[in-house]
C-alpha positions in Angstrom: -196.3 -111.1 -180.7 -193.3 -111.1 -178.4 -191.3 -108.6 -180.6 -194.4 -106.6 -180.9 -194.6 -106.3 -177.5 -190.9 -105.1 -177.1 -189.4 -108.5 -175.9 -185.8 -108.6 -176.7 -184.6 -111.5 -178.5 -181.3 -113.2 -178.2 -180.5 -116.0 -180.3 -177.6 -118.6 -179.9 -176.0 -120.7 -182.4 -172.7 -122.8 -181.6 -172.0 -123.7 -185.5 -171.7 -120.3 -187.1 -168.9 -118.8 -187.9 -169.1 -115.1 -187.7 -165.9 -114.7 -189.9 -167.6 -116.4 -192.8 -171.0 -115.1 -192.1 -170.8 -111.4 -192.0 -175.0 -111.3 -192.7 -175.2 -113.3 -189.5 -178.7 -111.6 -187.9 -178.3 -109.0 -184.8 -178.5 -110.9 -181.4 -176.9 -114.2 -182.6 -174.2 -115.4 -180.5 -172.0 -119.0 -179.6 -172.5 -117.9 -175.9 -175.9 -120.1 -174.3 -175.0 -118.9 -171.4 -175.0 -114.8 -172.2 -178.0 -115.8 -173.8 -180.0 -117.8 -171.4 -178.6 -115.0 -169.3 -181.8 -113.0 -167.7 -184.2 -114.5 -170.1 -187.7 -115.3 -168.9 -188.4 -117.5 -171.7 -186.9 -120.1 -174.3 -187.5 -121.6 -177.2 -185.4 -124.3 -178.7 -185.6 -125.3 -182.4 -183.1 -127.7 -183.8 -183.0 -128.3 -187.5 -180.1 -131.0 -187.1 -179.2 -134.3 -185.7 -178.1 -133.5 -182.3 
């Protein structure tokens, strides 16, 4: 709904490695703070231990 509505969406990931992921999706970036930059929302979804 949010990205129906024109919402941009930034996503941050500290473990990927853009070297050996070249497919990595538009919008990903190791930067939280670029990313938290400005926003008006977040979500958080952790599929790991930490």
């Amino acid at each position: 709904m949010a990205l129906a509505a024109d919402a941009l969406a930034r996503i941050h990931d500290r473990r990927v490695d853009f070297v050996t992921s070249p497919d990595a999706p538009p919008g990903l970036s190791r930067d939280i703070e670029g990313v938290l930059s400005g926003a008006d929302a977040a979500v958080i979804f952790s599929g790991n231990k930490e």
